[in-house]
Phi, psi and omega in degrees: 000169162322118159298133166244166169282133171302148186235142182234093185286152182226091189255147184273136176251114207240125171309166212247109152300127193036050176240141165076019168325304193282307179306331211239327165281335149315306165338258192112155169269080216321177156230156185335303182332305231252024183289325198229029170286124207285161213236122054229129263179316188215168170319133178236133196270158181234097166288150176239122181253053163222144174325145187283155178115320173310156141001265165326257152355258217303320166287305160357280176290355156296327215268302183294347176270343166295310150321298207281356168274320203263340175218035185008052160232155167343133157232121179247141185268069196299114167260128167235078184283185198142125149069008166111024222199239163323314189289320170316291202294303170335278171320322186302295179311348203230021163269152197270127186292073180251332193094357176266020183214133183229184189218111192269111207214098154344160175259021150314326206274345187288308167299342158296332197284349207242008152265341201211083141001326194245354178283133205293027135244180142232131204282022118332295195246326178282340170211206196245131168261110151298318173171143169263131230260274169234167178220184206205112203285104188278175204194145146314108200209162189213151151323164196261344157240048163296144197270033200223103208262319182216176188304315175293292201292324196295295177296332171309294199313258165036300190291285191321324177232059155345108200065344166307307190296132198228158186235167151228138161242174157318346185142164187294148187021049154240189189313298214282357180276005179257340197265289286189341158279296172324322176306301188279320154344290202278339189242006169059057178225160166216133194228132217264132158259139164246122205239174198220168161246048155151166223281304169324297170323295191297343155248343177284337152344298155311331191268012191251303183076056133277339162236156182291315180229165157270174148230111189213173167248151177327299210304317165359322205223309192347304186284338170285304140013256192294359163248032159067029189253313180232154179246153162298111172276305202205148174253143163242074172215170197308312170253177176275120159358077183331315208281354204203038175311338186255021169256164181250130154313108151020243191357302184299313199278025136098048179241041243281350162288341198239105207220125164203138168218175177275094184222161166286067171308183144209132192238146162228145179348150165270141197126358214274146192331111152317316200299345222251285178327305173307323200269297179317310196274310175333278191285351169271336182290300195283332189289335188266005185244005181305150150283323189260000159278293184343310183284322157296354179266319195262355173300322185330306190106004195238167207225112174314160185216272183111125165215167176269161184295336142274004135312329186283310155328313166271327166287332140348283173316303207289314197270351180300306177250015159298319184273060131251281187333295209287323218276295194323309180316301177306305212035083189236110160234144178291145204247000000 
């Protein structure tokens, strides 16, 4: 990433118009009684703020009947999609730090907040990173008879045409579109984007041969992936893929720097009991080391991980202010 200046926004914290009535009332509200009640006592909820089917949403839903076995009360999964987001992560933050509303939340969320001036939280400081649950390596990908055999041709070509060469992504501020700035920061190119709305579109574009390349994530593409539609130039993580092994990282092709992936968390309001975030991150660590979650998580295309709670927390902060430096460079705003 960019070297940045540490960033501490000292943001005013402003209610969500007509947000979270239902939510917050689904919630429930402790009552005094029910103050020193050992937790977990009653149903817990998982907000999705995307549509079901999604990414988000599928994982939701691996994770809650496993939760709902390891701590034997009801986890119900909710969508309340809107803004990217936003409207979820909002309602969510603004809920009693109980552990019974939790926030299923993409690292979008770091990014709204570093794109959009006007989002009614900070997505940092309003809440508890519980764990980072998976993550998905974003990548390079071209048509499967691109004359563009590896990562060294893609960028010559770049050089050769300044801004000619186009990429397509899932959309304006999101990871691999940030990732597809980076791409070019670091190899000194500049290259025209194109977002689609949502990650299928951006690749069947390629496989059409209306954009010459993607910027994607693994879970994304996977099934075009194995079905020989598209080839990989490079992944950007530290190592090679599980799901990609015979592909080379950035990193190996000498980009030693250019690291992006995609990932899945889970957060509830800030403040929340350590005992209560500890029993959470307890039983989401181990439930993510099963051999039959693991596989179904990596069927996904995405690759369980598990973090403590403040690592998780702090890995947040860091990338929080990695996308603001990018954003500001880039002058990527929300649109």
């Amino acid at each position: 990433m960019i070297p940045v200046k540490k960033h501490h926004p000292d943001r005013r914290r402003r209610a969500v118009l007509g947000a979270g009535v239902g939510l917050a009332a689904g919630a429930g509200f402790a009552l005094p009684a029910q103050a020193q009640e050992a937790f977990p006592s009653r149903p817990i909820r998982i907000v999705v703020g995307f549509v079901a089917g999604g990414v988000s949403d599928v994982l939701a839903r691996l994770v809650a009947p496993e939760l709902q076995k390891a701590l034997g009360v009801s986890v119900l999964v909710e969508n309340r999609p809107g803004a990217s987001g936003m409207i979820a992560a909002g309602q969510v933050a603004k809920l009693p730090a109980d552990g019974y509303t939790l926030y299923m939340a993409p690292n979008t969320h770091l990014i709204n907040h570093a794109i959009n001036p006007n989002t009614p939280y900070d997505s940092v400081k309003d809440f508890t990173g519980i764990t980072l649950l998976t993550t998905t390596p974003n990548m390079l990908v071209v048509k499967d008879d691109s004359p563009y055999r590896t990562v060294a041709d893609f960028v010559a070509a770049a050089r050769a045409k300044p801004g000619e060469l186009s990429y397509a992504t899932s959309g304006i501020g999101t990871t691999v579109h940030f990732a597809g700035e980076l791409l070019a920061y670091q190899a000194g190119i500049k290259l025209n984007h194109v977002p689609f709305k949502g990650a299928n579109q951006s690749i069947e574009a390629v496989v059409a041969g209306h954009v010459p390349a993607s910027v994607s994530a693994v879970s994304s593409s996977i099934g075009f992936i194995r079905g020989g539609r598209v080839r990989v130039l490079g992944v950007m993580a530290e190592k090679r893929s599980a799901l990609l092994p015979d592909v080379p990282t950035f990193r190996e092709l000498g980009f030693k720097d250019l690291l992006s992936d995609t990932w899945l968390g889970l957060l509830g309001p800030a403040g929340m009991p350590p005992a209560v975030s500890g029993r959470l991150n307890a039983e989401l660590t181990r439930i993510l080391q099963t051999a039959e979650f693991r596989e179904k998580v990596l069927n996904t295309g995405n690759e369980p991980v598990g973090l403590g709670l403040a690592a998780f927390q702090a890995q947040m902060a860091r990338e929080l202010d990695g996308y603001i430096a990018l954003a500001k460079s880039a002058a990527i705003k929300a649109q």
